[in-house]
DRENVEX-498468 format. One record per residue (C-alpha): residue number from 1; residue in one letter; x, y, z. Coordinates in Angstrom, 2 decimals. Each point is the difference from the previous one (the first is absolute). Layout:
BEGIN
NUM; A; X; Y; Z
...
***
This chain:
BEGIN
1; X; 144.11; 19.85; 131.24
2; X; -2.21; -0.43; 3.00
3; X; 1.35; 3.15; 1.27
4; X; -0.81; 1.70; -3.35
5; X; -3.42; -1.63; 0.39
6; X; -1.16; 1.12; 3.50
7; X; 1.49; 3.71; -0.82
8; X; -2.59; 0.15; -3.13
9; X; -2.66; -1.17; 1.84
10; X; 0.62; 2.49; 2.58
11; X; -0.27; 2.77; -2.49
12; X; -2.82; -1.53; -2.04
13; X; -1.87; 0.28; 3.76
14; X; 0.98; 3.94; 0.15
15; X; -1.52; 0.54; -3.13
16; X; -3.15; -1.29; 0.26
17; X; -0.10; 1.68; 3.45
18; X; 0.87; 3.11; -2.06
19; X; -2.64; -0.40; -2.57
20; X; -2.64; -0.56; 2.37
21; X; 1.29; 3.50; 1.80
22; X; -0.37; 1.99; -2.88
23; X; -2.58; 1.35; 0.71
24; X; 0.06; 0.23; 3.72
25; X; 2.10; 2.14; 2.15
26; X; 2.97; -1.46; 2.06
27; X; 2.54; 1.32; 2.45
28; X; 3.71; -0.41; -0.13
29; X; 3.38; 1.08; 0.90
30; X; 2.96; 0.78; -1.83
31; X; 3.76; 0.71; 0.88
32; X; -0.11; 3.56; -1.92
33; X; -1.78; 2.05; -2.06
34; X; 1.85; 2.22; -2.79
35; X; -1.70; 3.36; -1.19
36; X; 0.48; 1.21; -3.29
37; X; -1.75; 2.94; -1.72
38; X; -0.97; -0.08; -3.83
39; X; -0.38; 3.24; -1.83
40; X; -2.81; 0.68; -3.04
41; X; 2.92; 0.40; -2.88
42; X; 1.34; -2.32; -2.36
43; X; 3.45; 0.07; 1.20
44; X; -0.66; -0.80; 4.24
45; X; 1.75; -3.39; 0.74
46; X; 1.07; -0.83; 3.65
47; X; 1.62; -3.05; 1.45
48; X; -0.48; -2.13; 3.33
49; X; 1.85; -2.93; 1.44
50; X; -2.09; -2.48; 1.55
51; X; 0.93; -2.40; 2.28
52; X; -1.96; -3.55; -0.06
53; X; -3.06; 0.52; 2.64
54; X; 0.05; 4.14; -0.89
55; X; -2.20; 2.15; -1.77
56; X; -0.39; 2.95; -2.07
57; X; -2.38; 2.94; 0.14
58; X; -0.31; 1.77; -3.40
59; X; -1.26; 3.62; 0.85
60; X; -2.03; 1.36; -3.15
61; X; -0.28; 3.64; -0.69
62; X; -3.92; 1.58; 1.22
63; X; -0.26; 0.83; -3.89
64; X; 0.20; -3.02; -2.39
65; X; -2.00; 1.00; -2.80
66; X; 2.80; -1.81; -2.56
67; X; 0.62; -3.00; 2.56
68; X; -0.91; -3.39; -1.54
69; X; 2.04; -2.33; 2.05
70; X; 3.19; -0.71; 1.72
71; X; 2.76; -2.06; -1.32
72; X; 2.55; -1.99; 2.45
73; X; 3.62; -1.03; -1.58
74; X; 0.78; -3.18; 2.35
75; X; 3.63; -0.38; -0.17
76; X; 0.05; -3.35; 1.56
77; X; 3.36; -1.47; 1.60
78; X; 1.28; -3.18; -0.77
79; X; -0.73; -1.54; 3.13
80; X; -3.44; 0.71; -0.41
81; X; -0.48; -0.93; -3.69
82; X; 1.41; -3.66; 0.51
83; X; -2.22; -0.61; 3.01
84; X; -2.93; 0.80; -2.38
85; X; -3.18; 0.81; 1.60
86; X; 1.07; 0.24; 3.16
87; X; -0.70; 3.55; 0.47
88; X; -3.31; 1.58; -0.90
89; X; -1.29; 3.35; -0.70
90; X; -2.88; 1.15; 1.14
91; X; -2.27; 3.43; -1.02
92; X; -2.48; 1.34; 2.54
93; X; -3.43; 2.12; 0.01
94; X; -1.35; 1.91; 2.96
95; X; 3.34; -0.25; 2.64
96; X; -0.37; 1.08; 2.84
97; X; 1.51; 1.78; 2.16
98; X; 1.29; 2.97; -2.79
99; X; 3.34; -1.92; -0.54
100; X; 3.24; 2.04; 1.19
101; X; 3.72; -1.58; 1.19
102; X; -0.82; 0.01; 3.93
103; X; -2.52; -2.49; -0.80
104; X; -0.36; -3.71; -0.42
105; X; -3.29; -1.12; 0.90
106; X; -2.90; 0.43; -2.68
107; X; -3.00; -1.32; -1.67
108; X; -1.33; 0.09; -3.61
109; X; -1.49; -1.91; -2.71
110; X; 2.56; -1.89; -2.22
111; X; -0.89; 0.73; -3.79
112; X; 2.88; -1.91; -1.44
113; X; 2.63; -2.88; 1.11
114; X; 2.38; -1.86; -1.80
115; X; 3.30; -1.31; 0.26
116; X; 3.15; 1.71; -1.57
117; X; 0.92; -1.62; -3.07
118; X; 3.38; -2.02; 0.00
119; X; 2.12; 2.37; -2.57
120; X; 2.03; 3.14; 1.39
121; X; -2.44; 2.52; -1.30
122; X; -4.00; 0.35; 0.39
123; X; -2.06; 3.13; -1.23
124; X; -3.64; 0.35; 1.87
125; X; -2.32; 1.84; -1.14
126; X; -3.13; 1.41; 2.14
127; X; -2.82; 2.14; -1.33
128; X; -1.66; 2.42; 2.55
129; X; -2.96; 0.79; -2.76
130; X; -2.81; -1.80; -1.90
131; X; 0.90; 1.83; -2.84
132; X; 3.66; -0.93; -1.16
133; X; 2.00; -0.62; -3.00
134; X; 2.43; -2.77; 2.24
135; X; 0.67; -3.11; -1.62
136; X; 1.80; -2.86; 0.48
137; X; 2.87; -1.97; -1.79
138; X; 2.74; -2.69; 0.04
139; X; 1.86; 2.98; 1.83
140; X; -2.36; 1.22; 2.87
141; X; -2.87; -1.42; 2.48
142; X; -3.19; 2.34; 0.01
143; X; -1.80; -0.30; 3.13
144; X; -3.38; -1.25; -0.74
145; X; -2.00; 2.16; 2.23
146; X; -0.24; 4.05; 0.26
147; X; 1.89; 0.37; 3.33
148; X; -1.98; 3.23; 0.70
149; X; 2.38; 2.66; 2.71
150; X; -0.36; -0.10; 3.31
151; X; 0.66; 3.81; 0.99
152; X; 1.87; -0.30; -2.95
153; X; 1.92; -2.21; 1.10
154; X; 1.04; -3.97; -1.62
155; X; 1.41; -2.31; 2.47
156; X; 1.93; -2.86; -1.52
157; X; 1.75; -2.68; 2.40
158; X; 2.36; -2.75; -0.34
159; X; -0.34; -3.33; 2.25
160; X; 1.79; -3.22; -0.18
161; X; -2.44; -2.65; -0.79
162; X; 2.61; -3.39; 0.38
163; X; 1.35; -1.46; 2.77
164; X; 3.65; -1.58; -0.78
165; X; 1.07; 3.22; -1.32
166; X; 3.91; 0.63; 0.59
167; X; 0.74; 2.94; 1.93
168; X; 1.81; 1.81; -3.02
169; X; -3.25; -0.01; -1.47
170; X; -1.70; 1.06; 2.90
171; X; 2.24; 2.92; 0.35
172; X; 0.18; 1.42; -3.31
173; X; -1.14; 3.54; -1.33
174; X; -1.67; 0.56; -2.49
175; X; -0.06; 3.65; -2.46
176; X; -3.30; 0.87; -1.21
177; X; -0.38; 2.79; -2.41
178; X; -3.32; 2.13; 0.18
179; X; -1.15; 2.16; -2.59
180; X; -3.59; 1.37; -1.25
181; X; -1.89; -1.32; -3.36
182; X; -1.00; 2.96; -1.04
183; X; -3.02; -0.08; -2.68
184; X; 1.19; 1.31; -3.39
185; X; -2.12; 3.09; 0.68
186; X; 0.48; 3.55; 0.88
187; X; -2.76; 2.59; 1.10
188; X; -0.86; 3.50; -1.53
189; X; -1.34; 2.64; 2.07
190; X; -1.60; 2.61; -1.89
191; X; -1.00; 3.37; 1.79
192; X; -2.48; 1.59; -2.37
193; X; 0.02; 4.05; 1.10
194; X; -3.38; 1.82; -0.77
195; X; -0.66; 3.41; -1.00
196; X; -2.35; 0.07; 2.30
197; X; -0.41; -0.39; 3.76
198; X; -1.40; -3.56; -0.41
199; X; 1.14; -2.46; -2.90
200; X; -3.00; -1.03; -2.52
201; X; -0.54; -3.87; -1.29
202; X; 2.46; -1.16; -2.26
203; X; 0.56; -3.17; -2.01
204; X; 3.71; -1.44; 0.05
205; X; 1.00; -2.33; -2.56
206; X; 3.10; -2.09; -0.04
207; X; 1.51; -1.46; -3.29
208; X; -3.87; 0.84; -1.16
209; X; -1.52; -2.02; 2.82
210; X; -2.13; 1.73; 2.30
211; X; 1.78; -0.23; 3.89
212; X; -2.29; 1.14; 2.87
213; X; 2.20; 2.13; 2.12
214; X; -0.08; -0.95; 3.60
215; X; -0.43; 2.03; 2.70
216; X; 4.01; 0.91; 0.67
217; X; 0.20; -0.02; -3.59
218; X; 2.47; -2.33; -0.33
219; X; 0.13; -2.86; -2.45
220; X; 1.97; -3.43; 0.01
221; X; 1.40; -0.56; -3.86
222; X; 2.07; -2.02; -1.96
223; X; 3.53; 1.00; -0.59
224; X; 0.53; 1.92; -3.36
225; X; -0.87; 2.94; -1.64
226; X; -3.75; 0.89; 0.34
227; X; -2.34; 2.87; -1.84
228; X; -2.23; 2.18; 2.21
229; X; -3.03; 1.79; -1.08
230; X; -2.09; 1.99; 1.98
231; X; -3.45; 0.62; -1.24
232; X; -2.72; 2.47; 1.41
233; X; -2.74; 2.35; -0.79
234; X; 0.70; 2.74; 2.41
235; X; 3.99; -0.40; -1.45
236; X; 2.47; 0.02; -2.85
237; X; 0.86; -3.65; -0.63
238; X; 3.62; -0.83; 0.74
239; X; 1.94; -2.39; -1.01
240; X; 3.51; -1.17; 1.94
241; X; 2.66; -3.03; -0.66
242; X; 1.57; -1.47; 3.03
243; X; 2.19; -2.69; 0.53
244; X; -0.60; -2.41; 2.50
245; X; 3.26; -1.47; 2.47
246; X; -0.20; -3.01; 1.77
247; X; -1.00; 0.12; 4.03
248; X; 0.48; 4.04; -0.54
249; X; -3.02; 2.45; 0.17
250; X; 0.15; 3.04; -2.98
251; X; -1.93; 3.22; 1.09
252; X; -2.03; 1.68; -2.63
253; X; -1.37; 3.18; -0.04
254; X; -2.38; 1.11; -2.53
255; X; -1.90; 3.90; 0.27
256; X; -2.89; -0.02; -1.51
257; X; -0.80; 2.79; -2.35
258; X; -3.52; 1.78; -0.15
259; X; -1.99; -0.36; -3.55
260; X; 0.12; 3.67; 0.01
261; X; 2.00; 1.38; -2.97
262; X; 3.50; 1.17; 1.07
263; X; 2.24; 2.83; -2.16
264; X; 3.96; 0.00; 0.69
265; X; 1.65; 3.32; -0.96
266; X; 3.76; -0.07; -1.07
267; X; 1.57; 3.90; -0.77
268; X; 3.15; 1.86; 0.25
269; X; 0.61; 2.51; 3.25
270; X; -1.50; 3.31; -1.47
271; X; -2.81; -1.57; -1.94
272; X; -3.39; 1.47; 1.02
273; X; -3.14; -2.80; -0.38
274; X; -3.61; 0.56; 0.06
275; X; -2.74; -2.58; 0.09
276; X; -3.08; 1.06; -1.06
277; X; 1.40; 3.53; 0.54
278; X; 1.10; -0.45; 3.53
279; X; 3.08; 0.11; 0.95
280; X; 1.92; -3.58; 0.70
281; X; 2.25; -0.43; 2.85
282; X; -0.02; -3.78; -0.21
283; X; 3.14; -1.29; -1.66
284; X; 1.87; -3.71; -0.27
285; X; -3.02; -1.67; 1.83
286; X; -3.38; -1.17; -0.98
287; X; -3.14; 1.59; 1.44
288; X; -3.62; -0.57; -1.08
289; X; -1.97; 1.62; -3.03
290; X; -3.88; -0.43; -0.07
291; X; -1.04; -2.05; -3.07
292; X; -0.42; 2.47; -3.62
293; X; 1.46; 2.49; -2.27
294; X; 3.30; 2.04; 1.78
295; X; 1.92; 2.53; -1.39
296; X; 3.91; 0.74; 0.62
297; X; 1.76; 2.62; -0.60
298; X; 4.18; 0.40; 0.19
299; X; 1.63; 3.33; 0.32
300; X; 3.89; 0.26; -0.21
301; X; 0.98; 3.80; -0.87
302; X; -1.76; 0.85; -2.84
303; X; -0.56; -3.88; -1.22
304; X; -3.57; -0.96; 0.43
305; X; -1.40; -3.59; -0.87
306; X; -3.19; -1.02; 0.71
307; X; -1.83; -3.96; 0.01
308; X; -2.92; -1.50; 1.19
309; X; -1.15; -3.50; 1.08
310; X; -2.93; -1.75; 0.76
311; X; 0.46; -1.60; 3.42
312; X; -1.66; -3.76; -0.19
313; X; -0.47; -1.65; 3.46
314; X; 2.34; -2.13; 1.43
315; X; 2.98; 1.34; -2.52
316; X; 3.16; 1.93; 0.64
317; X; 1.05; 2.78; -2.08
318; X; 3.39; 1.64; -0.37
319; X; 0.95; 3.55; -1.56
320; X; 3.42; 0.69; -0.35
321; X; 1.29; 3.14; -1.05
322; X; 3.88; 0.11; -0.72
323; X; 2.28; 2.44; -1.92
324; X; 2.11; -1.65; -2.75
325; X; 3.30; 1.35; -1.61
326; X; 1.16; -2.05; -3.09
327; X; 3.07; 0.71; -2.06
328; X; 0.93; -1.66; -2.47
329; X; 3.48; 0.04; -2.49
330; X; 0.06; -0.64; -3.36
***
C-alpha cells in the first residue's frame, strides 16, 4: 500500500510540474521518434508502434483546407492497461528541432498530457483549428486546446511517469492508428470564362444566398447537392446544380454569354439561307444578331419559306428548317 502510495505521489508531483509547463517551453529526450505522413482524403489511415519513452511525428499535407483534427486509436497492451497511469501521453506545440528519426533531443511547448487510460483501447482526438466540428464522448478524449502545426508537423510522445513499473510494462509497444478528421465539407471551384478579354462583376448565389467569391474562386461548402446562380448585368444569368463530396474539390466551369441576341440555324446539306438577304454560312452554332426585326429566308430546290423574328436582348433564337416525309396506311 505504501508502495502504491509513494508511486501516486510521484506522479501527482509530475503533473503539477506539467501543468505549470504548459505554457513554457522545455527540452527533452526520447529513445525514438516515428514519422508518419497523413493524406487530405477520407480514407488515409497509417499505423506506428511506439515503444514506452518514443514518439511520433505526424507529417500533415502543405494543403489542409478540409483538416479539422487528428484522431489517435491507442491500442493499449495489457501490461500497460493494468499498471494504469503509468504511462502518459503527451501533445506538443512549437518543437524544435523539425522532428526526423536521427534525432532525439528537442524542445517545445506541451499543449496536452495525460495518462493512458487503464482499458486495452484509447481514441485521442486533437484539433489543429479554432473552427471544428470535434466532439467528445464516452468513446474518445478531445484535446482541450487547438494544437496549432509546427511546419505541419504534431509531435506526440509517450513517457513513463511511475517508478515500480515491471519491466514487461516498461518494454511494451504500443499501435497507434492515425487518421485525418476531415470537416464534412467539400470546396467548389468555379472558373467563370468571359466573352471578353476581362471578366465583368457578377453576383453568385448559392442555395439563394449571396457567396462572395474569393480571390482563387474557390468556396468551402457543405456536403450535398447545391444550386448555383450566376447573376450579372453585362451577362446572361446562369444557373448550375452541383453536388458537393466530402474532403474532394468539384471544378465548375460556367461561360458567360453576352446579352446580345443570338440566332442558331439548323438545315439540310443543299439548303441555301439568307438573313436579311445575305447569304448565311453560319450553321449548328450560335453567333450574335443586333437587337430588332430579321428576316430569313430558306431555299431547298424550288421550296422557298420565309419567317421573321424580332430579336429581344439577352434571348436566343432558333430556326430550323427540316424536310419531312410522312406516309401513312390505312
Amino acid at each position: 500500500m505504501k508502495k502504491i502510495y509513494c508511486a501516486k505521489k510521484i506522479l501527482f508531483s509530475l503533473f503539477l510540474s506539467a501543468g505549470m509547463i504548459l505554457l513554457n517551453a522545455e527540452s527533452f529526450r526520447v529513445g525514438k521518434v516515428h514519422e508518419v505522413s497523413v493524406a487530405q482524403t477520407v480514407d488515409s489511415e497509417v499505423i506506428a508502434k511506439l515503444g514506452i519513452n518514443e514518439a511520433l511525428a505526424i507529417i500533415l499535407p502543405p494543403e489542409q483546407t478540409f483538416i479539422e483534427g487528428l484522431e489517435l486509436k491507442f491500442e493499449i497492451p495489457e501490461a500497460v492497461a493494468s499498471w494504469m497511469d503509468s504511462v502518459a501521453c503527451s501533445v506538443y506545440a512549437n518543437i524544435s528541432p523539425t522532428p526526423k528519426a536521427s534525432q532525439i533531443d528537442y524542445s517545445g511547448t506541451r499543449a496536452y498530457v495525460r495518462t493512458l487510460p487503464g482499458k486495452l483501447s484509447w481514441v485521442l482526438q486533437i484539433p489543429i483549428k479554432k473552427e471544428n466540428s470535434i466532439k467528445s464522448d464516452n468513446y474518445t478524449t478531445k484535446v482541450d486546446t487547438i494544437v496549432t502545426p509546427s511546419k505541419n508537423i504534431v509531435f506526440m510522445r509517450l513517457q513513463p511517469v511511475m517508478k515500480g513499473v515491471p519491466e514487461e510494462t516498461l518494454n511494451s509497444i504500443i499501435p497507434i492508428t492515425v487518421k485525418p478528421i476531415l470537416a464534412n465539407k467539400g470546396q467548389l471551384s468555379l472558373n467563370l470564362v468571359s466573352p471578353e478579354e476581362n471578366l465583368s462583376p457578377c453576383t453568385v448565389f448559392i442555395d439563394d444566398k449571396i457567396a462572395p467569391l474569393p480571390a482563387d474562386k474557390k468556396l468551402l461548402l457543405d456536403t450535398g447537392v447545391h444550386n448555383i446562380s450566376i447573376i450579372s448585368e453585362s451577362y446572361r444569368n446562369e444557373v448550375r446544380t452541383v453536388r458537393i463530396d466530402r474532403a474532394k474539390t468539384t471544378e465548375l466551369t460556367v461561360e458567360m454569354k453576352s446579352l446580345e441576341p443570338t440566332l442558331l440555324i439548323t438545315a439540310p446539306e443543299g439548303t441555301e439561307v439568307l438573313l436579311d438577304d445575305v447569304k448565311c454560312t453560319i450553321f449548328g452554332k450560335e453567333f450574335v444578331i443586333t437587337e430588332g426585326e430579321h428576316k430569313i429566308k430558306f431555299s431547298f430546290g424550288d421550296y422557298e419559306i420565309t419567317r421573321s423574328i424580332n430579336a429581344i436582348k439577352g434571348k436566343t433564337y432558333t430556326a430550323n428548317f427540316s424536310l419531312d416525309l410522312q406516309i401513312q396506311e390505312e
